[in-house]
C-alpha positions as CSV (number, residue, x, y, z in Angstrom):
1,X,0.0,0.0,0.0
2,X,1.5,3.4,-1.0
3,X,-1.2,5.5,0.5
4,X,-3.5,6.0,3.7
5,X,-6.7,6.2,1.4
6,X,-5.4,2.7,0.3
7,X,-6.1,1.7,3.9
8,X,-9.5,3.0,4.1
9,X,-12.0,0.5,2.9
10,X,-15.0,0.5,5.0
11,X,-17.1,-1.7,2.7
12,X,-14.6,-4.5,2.8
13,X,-13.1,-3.9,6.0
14,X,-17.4,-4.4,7.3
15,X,-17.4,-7.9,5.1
16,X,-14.1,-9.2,6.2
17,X,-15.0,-9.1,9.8
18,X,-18.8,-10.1,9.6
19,X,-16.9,-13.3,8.3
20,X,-14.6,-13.5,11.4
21,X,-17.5,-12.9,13.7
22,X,-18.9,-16.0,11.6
23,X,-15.9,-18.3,11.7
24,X,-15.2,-16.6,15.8
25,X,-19.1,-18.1,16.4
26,X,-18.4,-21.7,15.2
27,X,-14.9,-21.8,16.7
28,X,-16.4,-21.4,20.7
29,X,-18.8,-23.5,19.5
30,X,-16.3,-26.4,18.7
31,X,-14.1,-25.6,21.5
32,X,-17.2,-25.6,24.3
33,X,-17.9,-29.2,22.2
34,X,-14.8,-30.6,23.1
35,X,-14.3,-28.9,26.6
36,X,-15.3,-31.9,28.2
37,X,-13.0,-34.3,26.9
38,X,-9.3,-32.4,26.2
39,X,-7.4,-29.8,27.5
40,X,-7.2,-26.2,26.2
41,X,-3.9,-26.2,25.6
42,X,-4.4,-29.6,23.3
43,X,-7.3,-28.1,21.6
44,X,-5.0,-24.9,20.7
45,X,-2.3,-26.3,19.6
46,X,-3.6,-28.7,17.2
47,X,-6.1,-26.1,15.9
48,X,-3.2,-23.5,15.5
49,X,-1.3,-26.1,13.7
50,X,-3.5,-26.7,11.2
51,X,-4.4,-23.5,11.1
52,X,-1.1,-22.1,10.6
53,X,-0.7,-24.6,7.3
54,X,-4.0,-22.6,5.5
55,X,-2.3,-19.2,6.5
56,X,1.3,-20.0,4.9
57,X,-0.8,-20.5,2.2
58,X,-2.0,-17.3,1.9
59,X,1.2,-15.7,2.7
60,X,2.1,-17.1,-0.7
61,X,-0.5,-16.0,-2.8
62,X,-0.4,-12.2,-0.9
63,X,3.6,-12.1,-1.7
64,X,5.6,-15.1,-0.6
65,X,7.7,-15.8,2.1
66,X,9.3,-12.7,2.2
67,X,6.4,-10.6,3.7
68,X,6.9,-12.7,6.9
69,X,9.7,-10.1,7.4
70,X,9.1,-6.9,10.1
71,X,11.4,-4.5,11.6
72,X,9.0,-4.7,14.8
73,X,9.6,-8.3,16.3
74,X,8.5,-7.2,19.4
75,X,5.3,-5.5,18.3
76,X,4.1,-8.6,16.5
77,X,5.4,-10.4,19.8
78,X,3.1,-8.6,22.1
79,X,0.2,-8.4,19.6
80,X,0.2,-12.4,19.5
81,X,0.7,-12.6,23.7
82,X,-2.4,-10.4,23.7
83,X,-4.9,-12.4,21.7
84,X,-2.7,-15.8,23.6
85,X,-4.3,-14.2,26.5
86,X,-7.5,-13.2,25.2
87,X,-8.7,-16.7,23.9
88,X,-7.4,-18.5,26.8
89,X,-8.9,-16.4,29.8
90,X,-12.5,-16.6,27.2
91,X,-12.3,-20.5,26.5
92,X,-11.6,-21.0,30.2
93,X,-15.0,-19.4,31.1
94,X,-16.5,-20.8,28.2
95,X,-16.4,-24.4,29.8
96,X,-18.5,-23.4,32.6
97,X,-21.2,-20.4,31.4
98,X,-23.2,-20.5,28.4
99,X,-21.9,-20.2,24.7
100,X,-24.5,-16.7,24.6
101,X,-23.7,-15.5,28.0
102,X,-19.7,-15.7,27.3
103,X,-20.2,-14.0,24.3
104,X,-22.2,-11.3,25.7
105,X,-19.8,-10.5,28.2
106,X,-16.8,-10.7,25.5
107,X,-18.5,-7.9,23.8
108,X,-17.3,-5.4,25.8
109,X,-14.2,-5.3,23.3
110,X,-16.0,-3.5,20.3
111,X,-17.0,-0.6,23.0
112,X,-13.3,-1.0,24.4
113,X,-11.6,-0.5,20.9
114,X,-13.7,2.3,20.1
115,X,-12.2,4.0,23.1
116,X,-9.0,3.0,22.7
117,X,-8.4,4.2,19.2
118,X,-8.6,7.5,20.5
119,X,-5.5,8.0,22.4
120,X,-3.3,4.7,20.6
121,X,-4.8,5.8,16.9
122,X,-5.3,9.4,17.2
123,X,-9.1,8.6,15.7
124,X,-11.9,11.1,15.9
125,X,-15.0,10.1,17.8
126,X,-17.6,12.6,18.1
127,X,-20.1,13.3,21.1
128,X,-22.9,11.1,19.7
129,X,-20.7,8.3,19.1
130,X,-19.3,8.6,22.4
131,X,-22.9,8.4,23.4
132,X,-23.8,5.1,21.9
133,X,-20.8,3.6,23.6
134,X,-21.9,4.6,27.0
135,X,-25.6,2.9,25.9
136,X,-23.5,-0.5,25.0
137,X,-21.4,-0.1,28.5
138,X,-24.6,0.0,30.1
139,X,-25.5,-3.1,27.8
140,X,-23.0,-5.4,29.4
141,X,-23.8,-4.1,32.8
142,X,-26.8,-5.0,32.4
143,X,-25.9,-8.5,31.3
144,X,-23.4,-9.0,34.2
145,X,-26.4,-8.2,36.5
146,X,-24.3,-6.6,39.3
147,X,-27.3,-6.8,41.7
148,X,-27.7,-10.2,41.6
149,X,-25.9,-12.9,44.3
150,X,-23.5,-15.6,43.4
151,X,-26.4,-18.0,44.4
152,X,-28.8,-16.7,41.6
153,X,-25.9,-16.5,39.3
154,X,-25.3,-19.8,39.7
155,X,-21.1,-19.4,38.8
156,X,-17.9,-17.6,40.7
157,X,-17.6,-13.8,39.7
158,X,-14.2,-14.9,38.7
159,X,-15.6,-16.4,36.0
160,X,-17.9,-13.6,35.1
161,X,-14.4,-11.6,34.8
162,X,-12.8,-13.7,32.7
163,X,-14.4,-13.1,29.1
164,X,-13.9,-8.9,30.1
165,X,-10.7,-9.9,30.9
166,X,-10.4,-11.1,27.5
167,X,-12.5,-8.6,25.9
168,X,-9.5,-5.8,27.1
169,X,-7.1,-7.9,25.8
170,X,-8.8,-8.3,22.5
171,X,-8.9,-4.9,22.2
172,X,-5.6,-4.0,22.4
173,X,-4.5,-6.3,19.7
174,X,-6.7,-5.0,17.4
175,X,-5.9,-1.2,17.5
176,X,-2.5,-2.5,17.5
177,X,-3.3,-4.7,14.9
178,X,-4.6,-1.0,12.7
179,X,-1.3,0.5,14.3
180,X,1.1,-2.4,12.7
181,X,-1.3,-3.3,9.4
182,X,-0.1,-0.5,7.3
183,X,3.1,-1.9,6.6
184,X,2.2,-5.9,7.1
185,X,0.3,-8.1,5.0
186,X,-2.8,-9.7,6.8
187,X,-1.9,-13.4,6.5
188,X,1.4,-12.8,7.7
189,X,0.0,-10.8,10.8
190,X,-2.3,-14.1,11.1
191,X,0.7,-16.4,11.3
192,X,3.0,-14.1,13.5
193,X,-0.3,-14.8,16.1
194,X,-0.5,-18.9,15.3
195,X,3.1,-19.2,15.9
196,X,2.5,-17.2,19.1
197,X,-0.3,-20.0,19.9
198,X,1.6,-22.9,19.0
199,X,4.7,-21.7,21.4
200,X,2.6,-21.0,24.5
201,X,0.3,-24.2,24.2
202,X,3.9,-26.0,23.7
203,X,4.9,-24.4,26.8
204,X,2.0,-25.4,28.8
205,X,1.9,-29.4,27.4
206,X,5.6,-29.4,28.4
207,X,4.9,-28.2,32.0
208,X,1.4,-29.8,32.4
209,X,0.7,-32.0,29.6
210,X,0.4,-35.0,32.1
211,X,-2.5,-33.6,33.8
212,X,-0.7,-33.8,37.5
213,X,-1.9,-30.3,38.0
214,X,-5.4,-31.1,37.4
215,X,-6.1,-34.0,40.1
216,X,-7.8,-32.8,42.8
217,X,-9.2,-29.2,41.3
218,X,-12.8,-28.9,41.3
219,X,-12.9,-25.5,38.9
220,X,-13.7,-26.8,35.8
221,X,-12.1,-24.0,34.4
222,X,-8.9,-24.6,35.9
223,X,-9.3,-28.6,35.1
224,X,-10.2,-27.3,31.4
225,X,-6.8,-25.7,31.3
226,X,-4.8,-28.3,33.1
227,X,-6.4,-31.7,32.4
228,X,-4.2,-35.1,30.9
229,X,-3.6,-34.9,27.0
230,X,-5.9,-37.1,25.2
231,X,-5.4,-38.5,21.7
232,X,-8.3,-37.2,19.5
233,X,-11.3,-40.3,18.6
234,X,-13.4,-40.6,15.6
235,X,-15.8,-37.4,15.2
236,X,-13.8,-35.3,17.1
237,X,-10.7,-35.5,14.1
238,X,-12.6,-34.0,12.2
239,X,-13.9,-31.3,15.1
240,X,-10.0,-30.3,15.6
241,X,-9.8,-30.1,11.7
242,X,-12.6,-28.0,11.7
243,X,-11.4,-25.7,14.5
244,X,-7.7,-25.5,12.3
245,X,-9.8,-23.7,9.2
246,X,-11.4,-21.6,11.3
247,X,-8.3,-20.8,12.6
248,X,-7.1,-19.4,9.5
249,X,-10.4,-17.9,8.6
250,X,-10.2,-15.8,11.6
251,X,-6.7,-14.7,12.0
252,X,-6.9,-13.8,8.0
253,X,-10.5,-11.8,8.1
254,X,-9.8,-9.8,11.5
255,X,-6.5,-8.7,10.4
256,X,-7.6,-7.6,7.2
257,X,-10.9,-5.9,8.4
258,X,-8.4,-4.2,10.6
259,X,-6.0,-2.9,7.8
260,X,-8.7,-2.0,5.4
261,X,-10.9,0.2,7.6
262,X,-10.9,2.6,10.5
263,X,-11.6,0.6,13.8
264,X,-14.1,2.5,15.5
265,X,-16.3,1.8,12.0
266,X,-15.4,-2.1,11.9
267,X,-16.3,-2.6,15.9
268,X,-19.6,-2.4,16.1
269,X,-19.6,-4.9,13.3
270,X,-18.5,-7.7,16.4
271,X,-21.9,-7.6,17.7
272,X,-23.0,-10.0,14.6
273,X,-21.7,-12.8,16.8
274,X,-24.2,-11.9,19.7
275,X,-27.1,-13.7,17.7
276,X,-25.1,-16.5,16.2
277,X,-23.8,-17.4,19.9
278,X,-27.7,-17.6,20.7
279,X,-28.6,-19.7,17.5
280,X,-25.4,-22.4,19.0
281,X,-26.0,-22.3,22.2
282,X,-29.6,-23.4,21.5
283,X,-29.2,-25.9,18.9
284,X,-26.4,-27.6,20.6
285,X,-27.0,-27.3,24.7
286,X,-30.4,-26.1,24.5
287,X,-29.8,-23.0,26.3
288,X,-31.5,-19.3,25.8
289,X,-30.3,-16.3,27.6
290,X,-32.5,-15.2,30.2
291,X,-35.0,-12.0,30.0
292,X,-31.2,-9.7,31.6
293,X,-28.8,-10.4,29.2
294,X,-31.4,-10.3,26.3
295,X,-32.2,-6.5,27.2
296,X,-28.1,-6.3,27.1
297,X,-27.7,-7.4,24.0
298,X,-30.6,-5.1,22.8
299,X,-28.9,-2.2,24.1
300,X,-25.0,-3.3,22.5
301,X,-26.8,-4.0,19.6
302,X,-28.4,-0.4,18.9
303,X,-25.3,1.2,20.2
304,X,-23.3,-0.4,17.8
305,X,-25.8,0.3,14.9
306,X,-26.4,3.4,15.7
307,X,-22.4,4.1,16.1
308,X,-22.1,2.3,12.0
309,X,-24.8,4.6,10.5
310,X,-23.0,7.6,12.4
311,X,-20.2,6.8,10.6
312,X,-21.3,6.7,7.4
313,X,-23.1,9.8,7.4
314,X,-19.7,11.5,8.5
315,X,-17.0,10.3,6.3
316,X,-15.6,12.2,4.2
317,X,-12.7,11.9,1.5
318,X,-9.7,11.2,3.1
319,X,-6.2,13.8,1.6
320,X,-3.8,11.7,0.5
321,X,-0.3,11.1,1.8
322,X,2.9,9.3,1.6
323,X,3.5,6.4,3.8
324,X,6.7,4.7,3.4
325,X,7.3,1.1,2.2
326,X,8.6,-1.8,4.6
327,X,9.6,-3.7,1.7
């Protein structure tokens, strides 16, 4: 890309991640799926291996092997231990609340990387903008159900906390994901973050791969992370080859939606996986949010429409202006 109008595509930065939100939707759903039978860090690796294969790929066809080159190691480093973090702390909730109700909570991230592309990104957002967010903040408030007890809840607010956790952690990457796109190709930001995967979930199997650290733990979250490797068996092959695809699918789309378009116009764009979390969580567990976190996602919902149609009403033509090449 020679120019910063290059960069700004907000049609095709809005398709690329309505497809990740897609992909993201039937990625927790395979992960919950096998959450009872393997650890996380198995069900990482092996989708991050495969999924690494389908982005190497791509790094082909989008320029070859050289792309994979960056003067910012550290950067990409720090961008890959952020969504590391992110999935982990979201897939260790997801074992124990429902597929809808994670997701809910998770989307606290759009919201957070509206906000955040204001002092990292320099990005203009207006009074009314800054309105809807609040309206989504109060969303997810609303959906956490501060009022309620533990009893009613029916799980540990440590486990509430940990898809938010994620969400802020999410959100970082991505704005530094818009911060570092200019100058690197999408597939090769999606493989700097499998590698990143693959080395962690190394790290863990090496340390607890035997599952010594599970015995005795009653957190199923903590078990989820910790429990014995387990060789893969019949269906679920083709559940980890799955999750690999998707893999790629999502590193790919987000990273691109990312480079092409400005990220407080691409956020509220997340919200699509609000609904699809319902449709799995009901065809698969039979579960349906209650009357709380259905008002919630009303609420994100509107914001974030409200924030997209904002948008478009505002932009303008952008000036043009040199960037300089990496390559």
């Amino acid at each position: 890309m020679t120019t910063d109008m290059a960069q700004n595509r907000p049609a095709a930065g809005i398709v690329m991640i309505v497809l990740a939100m897609t992909a993201i939707s039937v990625n927790d759903m395979l992960v919950k799926q096998l959450s009872g039978g393997y650890p996380l860090h198995e069900i990482v690796l092996i989708r991050s291996g495969v999924g690494i294969l389908f982005s190497l790929m791509m790094v082909q066809y989008e320029g070859g092997w050289r792309i994979l080159k960056t003067r910012t190691p550290g950067l990409h480093a720090l961008r890959g231990f952020l969504i590391v973090i992110s999935n982990l702390t979201f897939f260790a909730a997801l074992a124990v609340i429902p597929l809808a109700d994670a997701t809910a909570l998770f989307f606290v991230a759009p919201l957070m990387i509206t906000l955040f592309s204001i002092p990292i990104l320099g990005e203009k957002v207006g009074p009314m903008r800054m309105g809807a967010v609040v309206v989504g903040f109060i969303g997810v408030v609303v959906m956490m159900q501060p009022w309620a007890s533990q009893g009613t809840l029916g799980v540990s607010r440590w486990v509430l906390a940990l898809p938010v956790v994620a969400a802020a952690t999410y959100a970082l990457n991505q704005v530094m994901t818009r911060k570092l796109g200019v100058n690197s190709k999408a597939s090769a930001l999606a493989v700097y973050i499998q590698g990143m995967f693959i080395v962690v979930s190394l790290a863990v199997w090496t340390v607890a791969g035997d599952g010594r650290f599970a015995e005795g733990a009653d957190n199923e979250s903590l078990i989820f992370l910790l429990r014995e490797w387990q060789m893969p068996q019949g269906i679920d092959r083709w559940l980890f080859l799955g999750l690999g695809l998707n893999s790629a699918i999502i590193g790919y789309s987000i990273s691109q939606a990312y480079r092409l378009a400005n990220a407080a116009t691409v956020a509220p764009f997340e919200y699509v996986g609000l609904p699809m979390a319902i449709f799995w969580g009901w065809l698969i567990w039979a579960e349906l949010p209650g009357p709380w976190v259905m008002v919630g996602i009303a609420l994100i919902v509107g914001a974030g429409l409200f924030v997209f149609f904002r948008e478009r009403r505002k932009t303008r033509p952008m000036v043009r202006r040199r960037v300089h090449r990496r390559y």
